[in-house]
C-alpha atoms as an extended CHARMM CRD file, in Angstrom:
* protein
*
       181  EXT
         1         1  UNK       CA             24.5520000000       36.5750000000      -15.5080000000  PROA      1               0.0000000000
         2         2  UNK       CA             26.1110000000       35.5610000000      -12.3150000000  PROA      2               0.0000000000
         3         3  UNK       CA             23.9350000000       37.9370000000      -10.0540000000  PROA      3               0.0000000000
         4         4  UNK       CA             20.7320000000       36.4400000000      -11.7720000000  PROA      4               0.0000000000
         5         5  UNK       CA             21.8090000000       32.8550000000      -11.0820000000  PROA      5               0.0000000000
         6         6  UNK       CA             22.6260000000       34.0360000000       -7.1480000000  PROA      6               0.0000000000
         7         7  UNK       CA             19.4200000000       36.0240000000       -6.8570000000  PROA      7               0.0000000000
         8         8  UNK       CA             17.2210000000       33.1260000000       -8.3270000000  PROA      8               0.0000000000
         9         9  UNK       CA             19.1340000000       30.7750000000       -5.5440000000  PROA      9               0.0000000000
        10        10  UNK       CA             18.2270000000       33.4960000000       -3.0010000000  PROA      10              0.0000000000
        11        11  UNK       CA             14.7330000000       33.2950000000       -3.6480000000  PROA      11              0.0000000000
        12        12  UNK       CA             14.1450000000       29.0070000000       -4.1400000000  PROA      12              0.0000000000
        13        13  UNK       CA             15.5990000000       28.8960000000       -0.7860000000  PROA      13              0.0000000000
        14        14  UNK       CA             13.4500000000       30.3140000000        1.3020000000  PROA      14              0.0000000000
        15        15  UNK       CA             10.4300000000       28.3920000000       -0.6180000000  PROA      15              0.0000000000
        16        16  UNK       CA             12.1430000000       25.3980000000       -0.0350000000  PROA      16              0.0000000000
        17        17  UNK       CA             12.3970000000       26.2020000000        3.7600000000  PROA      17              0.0000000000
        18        18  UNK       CA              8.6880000000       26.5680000000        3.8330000000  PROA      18              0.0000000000
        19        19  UNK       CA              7.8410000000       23.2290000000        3.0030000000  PROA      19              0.0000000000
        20        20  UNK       CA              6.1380000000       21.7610000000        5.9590000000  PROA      20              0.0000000000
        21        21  UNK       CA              7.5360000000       18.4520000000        7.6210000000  PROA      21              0.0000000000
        22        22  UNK       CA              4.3850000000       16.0350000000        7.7590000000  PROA      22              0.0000000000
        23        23  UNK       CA              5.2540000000       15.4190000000       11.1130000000  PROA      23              0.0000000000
        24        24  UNK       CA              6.7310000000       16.2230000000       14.2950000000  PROA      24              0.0000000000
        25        25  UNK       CA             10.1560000000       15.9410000000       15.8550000000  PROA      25              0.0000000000
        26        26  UNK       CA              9.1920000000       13.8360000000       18.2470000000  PROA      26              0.0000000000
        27        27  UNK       CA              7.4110000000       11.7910000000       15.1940000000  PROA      27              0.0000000000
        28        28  UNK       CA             10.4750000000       11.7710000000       13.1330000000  PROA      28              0.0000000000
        29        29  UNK       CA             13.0000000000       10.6130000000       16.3250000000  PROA      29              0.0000000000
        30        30  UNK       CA              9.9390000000        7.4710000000       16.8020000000  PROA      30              0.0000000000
        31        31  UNK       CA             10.4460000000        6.5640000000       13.2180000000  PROA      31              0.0000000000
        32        32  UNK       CA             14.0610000000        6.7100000000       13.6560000000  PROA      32              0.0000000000
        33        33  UNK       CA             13.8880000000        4.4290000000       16.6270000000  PROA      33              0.0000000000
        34        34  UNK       CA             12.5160000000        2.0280000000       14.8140000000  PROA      34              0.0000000000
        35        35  UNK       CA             13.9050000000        2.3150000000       11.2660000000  PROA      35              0.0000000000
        36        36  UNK       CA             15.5120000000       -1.3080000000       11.1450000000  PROA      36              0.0000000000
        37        37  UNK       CA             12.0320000000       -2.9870000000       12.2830000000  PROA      37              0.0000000000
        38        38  UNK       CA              9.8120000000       -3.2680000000        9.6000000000  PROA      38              0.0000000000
        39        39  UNK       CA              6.5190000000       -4.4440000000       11.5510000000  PROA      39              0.0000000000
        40        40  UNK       CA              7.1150000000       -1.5270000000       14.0920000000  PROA      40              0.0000000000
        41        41  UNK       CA              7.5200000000        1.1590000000       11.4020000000  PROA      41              0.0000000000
        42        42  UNK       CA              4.4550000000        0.3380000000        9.5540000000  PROA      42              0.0000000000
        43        43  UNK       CA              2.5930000000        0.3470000000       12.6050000000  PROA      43              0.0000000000
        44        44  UNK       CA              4.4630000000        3.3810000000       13.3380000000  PROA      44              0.0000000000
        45        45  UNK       CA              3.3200000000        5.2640000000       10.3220000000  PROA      45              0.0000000000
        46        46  UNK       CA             -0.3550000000        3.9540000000       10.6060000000  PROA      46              0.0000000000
        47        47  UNK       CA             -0.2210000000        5.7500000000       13.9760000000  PROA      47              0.0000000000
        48        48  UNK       CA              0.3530000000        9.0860000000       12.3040000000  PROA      48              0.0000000000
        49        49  UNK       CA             -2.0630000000        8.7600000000       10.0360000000  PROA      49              0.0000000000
        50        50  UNK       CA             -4.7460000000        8.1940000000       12.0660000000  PROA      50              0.0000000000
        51        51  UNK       CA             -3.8660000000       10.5700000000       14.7310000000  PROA      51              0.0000000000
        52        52  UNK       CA             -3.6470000000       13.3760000000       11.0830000000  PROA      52              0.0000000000
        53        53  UNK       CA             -7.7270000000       11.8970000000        9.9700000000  PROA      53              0.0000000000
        54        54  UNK       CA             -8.5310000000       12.5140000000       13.8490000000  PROA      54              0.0000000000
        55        55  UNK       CA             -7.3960000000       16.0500000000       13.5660000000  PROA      55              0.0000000000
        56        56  UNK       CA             -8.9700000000       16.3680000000       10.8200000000  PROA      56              0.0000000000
        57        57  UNK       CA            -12.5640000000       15.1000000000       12.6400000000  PROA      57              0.0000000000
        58        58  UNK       CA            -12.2440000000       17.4210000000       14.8850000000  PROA      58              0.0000000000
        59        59  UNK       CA            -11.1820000000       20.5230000000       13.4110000000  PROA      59              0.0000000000
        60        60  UNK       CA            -14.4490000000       19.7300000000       11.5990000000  PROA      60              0.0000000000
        61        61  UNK       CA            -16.7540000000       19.3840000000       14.2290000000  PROA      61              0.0000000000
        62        62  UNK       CA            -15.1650000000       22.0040000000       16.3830000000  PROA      62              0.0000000000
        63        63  UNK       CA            -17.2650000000       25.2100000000       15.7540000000  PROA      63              0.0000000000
        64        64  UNK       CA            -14.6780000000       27.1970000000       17.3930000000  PROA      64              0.0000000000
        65        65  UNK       CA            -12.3810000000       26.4950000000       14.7530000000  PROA      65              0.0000000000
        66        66  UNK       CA            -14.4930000000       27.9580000000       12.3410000000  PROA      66              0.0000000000
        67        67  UNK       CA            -11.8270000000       30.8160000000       10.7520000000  PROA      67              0.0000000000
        68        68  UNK       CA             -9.3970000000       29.4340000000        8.3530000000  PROA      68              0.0000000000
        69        69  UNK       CA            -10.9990000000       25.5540000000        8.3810000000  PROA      69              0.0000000000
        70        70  UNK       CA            -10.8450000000       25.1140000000        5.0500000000  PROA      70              0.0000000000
        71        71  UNK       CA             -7.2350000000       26.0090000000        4.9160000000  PROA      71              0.0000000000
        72        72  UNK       CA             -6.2790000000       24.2660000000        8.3300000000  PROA      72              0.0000000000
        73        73  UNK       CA             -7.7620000000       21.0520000000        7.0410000000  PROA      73              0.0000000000
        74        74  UNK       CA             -5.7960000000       21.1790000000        3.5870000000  PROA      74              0.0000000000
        75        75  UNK       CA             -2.7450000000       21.5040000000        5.5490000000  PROA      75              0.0000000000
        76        76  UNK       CA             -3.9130000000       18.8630000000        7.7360000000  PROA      76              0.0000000000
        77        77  UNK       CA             -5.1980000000       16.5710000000        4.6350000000  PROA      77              0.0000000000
        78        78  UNK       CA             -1.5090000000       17.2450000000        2.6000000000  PROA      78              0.0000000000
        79        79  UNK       CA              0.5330000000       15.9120000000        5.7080000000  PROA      79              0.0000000000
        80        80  UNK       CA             -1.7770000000       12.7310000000        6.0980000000  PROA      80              0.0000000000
        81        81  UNK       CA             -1.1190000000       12.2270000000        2.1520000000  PROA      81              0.0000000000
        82        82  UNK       CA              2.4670000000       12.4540000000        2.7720000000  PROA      82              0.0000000000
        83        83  UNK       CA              1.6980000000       10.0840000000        5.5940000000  PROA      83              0.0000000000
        84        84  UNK       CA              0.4900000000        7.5680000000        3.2780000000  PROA      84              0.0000000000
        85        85  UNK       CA              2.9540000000        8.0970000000        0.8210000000  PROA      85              0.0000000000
        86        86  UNK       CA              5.6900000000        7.0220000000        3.0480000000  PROA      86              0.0000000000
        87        87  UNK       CA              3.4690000000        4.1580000000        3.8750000000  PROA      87              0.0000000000
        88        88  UNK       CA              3.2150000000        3.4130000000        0.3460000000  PROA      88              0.0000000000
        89        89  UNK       CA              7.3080000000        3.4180000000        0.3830000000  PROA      89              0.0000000000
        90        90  UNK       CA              7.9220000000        1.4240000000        2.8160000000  PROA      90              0.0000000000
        91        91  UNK       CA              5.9250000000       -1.3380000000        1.9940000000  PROA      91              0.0000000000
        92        92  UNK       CA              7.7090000000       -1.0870000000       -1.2540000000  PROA      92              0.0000000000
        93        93  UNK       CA             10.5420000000       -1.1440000000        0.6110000000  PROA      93              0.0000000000
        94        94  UNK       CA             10.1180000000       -4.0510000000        2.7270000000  PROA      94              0.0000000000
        95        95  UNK       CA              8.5440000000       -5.8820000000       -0.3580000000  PROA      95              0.0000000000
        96        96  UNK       CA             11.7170000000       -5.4780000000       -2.1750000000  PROA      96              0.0000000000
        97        97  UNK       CA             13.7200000000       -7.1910000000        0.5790000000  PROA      97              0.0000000000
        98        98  UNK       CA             11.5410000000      -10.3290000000        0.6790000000  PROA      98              0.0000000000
        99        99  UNK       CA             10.4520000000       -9.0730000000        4.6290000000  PROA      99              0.0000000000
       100       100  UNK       CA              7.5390000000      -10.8850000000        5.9940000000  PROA      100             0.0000000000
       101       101  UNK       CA              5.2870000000       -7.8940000000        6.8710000000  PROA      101             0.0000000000
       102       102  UNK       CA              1.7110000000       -9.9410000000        6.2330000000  PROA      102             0.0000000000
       103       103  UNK       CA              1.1200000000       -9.2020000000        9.7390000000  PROA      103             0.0000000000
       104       104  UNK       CA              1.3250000000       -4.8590000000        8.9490000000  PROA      104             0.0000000000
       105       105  UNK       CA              0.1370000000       -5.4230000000        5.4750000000  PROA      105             0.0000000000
       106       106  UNK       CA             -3.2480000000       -6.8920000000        7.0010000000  PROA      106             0.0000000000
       107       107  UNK       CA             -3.3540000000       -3.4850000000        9.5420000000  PROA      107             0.0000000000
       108       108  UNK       CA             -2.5970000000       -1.3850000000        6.2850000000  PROA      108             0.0000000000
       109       109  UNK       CA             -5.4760000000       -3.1400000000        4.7680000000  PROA      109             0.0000000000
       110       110  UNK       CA             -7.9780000000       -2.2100000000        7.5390000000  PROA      110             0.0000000000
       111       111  UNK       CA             -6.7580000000        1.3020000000        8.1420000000  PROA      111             0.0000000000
       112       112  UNK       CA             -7.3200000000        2.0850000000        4.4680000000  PROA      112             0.0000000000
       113       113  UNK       CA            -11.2230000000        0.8360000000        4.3310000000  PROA      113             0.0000000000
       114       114  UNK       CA            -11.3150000000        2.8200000000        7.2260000000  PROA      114             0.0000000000
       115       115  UNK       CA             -9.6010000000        6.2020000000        5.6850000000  PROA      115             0.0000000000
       116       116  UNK       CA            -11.2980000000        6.4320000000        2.5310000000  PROA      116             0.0000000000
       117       117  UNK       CA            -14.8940000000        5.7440000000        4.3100000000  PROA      117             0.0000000000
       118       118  UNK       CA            -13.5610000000        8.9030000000        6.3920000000  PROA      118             0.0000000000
       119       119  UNK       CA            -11.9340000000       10.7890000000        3.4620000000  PROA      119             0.0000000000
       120       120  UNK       CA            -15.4540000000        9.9620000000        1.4790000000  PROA      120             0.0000000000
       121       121  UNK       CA            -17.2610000000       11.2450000000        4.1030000000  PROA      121             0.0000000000
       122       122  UNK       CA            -15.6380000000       14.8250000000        4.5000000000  PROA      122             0.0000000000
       123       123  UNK       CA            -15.9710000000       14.7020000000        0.8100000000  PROA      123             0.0000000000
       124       124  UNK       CA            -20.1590000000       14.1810000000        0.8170000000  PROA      124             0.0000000000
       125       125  UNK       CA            -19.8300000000       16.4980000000        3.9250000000  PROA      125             0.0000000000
       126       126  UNK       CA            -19.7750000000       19.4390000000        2.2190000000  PROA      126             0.0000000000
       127       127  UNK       CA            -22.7700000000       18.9200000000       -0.3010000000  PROA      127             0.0000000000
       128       128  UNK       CA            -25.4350000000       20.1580000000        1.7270000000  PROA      128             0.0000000000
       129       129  UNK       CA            -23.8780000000       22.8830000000        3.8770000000  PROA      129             0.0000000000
       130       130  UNK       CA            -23.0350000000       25.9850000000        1.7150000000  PROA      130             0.0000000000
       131       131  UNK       CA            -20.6150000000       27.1390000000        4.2870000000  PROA      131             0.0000000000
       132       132  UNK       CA            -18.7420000000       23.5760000000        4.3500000000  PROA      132             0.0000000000
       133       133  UNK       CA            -18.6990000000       23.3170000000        0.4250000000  PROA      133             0.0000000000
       134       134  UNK       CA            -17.1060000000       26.8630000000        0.7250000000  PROA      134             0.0000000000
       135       135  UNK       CA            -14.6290000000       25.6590000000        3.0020000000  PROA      135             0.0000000000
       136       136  UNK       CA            -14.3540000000       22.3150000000        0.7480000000  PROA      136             0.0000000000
       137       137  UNK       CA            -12.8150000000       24.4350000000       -1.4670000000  PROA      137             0.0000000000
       138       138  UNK       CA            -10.0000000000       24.9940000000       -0.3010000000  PROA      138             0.0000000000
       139       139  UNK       CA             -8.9390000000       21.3770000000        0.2950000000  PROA      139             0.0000000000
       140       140  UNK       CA            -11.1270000000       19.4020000000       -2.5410000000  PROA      140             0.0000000000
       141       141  UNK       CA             -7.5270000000       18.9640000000       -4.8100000000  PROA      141             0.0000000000
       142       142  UNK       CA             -5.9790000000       17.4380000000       -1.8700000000  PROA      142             0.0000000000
       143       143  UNK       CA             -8.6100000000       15.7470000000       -0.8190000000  PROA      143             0.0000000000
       144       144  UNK       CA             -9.1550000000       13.7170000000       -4.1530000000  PROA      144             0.0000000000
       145       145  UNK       CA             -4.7800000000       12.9200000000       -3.6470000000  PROA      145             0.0000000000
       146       146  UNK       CA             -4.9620000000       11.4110000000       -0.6020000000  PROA      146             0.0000000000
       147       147  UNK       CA             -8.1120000000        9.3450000000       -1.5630000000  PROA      147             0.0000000000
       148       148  UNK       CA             -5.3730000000        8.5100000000       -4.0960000000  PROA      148             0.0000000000
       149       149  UNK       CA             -2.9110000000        7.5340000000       -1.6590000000  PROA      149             0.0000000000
       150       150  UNK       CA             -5.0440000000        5.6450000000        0.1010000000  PROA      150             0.0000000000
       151       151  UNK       CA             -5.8690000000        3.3900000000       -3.4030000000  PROA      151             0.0000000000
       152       152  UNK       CA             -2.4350000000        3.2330000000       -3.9920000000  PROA      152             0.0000000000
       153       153  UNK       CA             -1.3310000000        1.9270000000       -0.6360000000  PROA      153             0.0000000000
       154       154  UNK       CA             -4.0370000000       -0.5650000000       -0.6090000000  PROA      154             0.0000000000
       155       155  UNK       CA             -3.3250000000       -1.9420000000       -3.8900000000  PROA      155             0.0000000000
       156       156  UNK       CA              0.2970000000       -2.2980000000       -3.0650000000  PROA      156             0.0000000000
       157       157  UNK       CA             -0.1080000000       -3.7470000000        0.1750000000  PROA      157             0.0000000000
       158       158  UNK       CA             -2.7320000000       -6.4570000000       -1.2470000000  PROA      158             0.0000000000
       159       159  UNK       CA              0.1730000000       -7.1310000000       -3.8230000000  PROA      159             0.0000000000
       160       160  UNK       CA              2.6580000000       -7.9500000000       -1.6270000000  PROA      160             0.0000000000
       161       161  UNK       CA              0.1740000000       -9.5840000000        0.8960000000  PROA      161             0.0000000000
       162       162  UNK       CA             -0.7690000000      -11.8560000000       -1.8310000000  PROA      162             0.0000000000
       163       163  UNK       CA              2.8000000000      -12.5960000000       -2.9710000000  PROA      163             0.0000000000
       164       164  UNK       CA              4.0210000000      -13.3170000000        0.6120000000  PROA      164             0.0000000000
       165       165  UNK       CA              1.3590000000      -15.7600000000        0.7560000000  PROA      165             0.0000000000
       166       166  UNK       CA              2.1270000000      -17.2020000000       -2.7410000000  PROA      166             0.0000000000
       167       167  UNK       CA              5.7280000000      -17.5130000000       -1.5180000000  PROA      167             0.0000000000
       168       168  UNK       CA              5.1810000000      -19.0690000000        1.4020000000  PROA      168             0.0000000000
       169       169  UNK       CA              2.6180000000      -21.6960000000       -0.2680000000  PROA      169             0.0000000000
       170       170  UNK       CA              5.1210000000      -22.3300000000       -2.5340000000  PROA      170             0.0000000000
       171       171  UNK       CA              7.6920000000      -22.9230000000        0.0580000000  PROA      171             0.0000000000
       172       172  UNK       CA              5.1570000000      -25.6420000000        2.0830000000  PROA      172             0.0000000000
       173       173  UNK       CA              4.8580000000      -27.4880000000       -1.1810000000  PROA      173             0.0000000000
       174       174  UNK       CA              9.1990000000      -27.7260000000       -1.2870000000  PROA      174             0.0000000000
       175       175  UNK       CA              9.6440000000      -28.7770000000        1.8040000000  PROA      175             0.0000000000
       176       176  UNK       CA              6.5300000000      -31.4300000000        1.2440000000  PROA      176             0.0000000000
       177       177  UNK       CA              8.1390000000      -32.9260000000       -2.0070000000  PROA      177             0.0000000000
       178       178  UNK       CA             11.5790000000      -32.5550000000       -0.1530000000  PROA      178             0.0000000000
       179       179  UNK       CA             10.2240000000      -34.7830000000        2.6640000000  PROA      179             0.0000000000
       180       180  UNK       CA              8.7830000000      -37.2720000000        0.3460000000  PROA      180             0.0000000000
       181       181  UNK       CA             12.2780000000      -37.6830000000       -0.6250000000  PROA      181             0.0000000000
């Protein structure tokens, strides 16, 4: 029983070890920089993403990176969804602790109507090209997840856009009554 239990450890292990870091060292020592700013870390993280959809444009329209494409841009599609999904957390994050982000929240805003008319357009891409809806096979399930993450971040950022501005309405309309005092 014991040399089952060590040989199924043996073999998770390495699997886990494969899992691909969405992004670089130099990436994670930036976001470490700048863990205890909230403004800079969104920004930060918006950086990445971008810089993963621009790969991703030109991996496309690079006809010398024809061989593996398909498989290079679901690699390259999974780390900008993990991209987002930290995104997604930290705004959570920051929500949680009252920060006043508006000013990130409105960049997250804009940089999502910007990534799903991208992520929408390598999705129609492939339609009329038989060798690009070949290729969009390979990628299509992670495509449709981070169109997902993109919703998701949106939604959450409007949510906590809108309830910054609530809260600071309702602070303008203490501190009137207060001064009527």
């Amino acid at each position: 029983m014991l040399l089952v239990l060590l040989l199924l450890i043996a073999t998770l292990a390495p699997a886990q070890r494969l899992r691909r870091d969405p992004l670089t060292e130099a990436e994670a020592d930036q976001m470490r920089e700048v863990a205890q700013e909230p403004d800079k870390r969104i920004k930060l993280i918006l950086k990445f993403a971008k810089a993963r959809m621009e790969a991703i444009e030109q991996l496309r329209g690079d006809p010398k990176a024809a061989e593996h494409r398909g498989r290079k841009t679901h690699d390259l599609l999974q780390d900008f969804t993990e991209i987002m999904d930290e995104l997604d957390d930290n705004v959570a994050m920051y929500g949680g602790h009252k920060e006043d982000i508006s000013k990130s929240l409105a960049d997250v805003l804009v940089a999502n109507a910007d990534f799903r008319t991208r992520l929408q357009a390598l999705k129609g891409g492939a339609q009329p090209d038989p060798k690009a809806s070949q290729e969009a096979k390979d990628y299509e399930y992670v495509l449709q997840n981070a169109l997902e993450a993109v919703d998701s971040c949106e939604k959450d950022a409007q949510d906590l856009l809108d309830e910054i501005a609530k809260a600071k309405q309702e602070a303008k309309k203490k501190e009137k009554q207060k001064s009527k005092e």
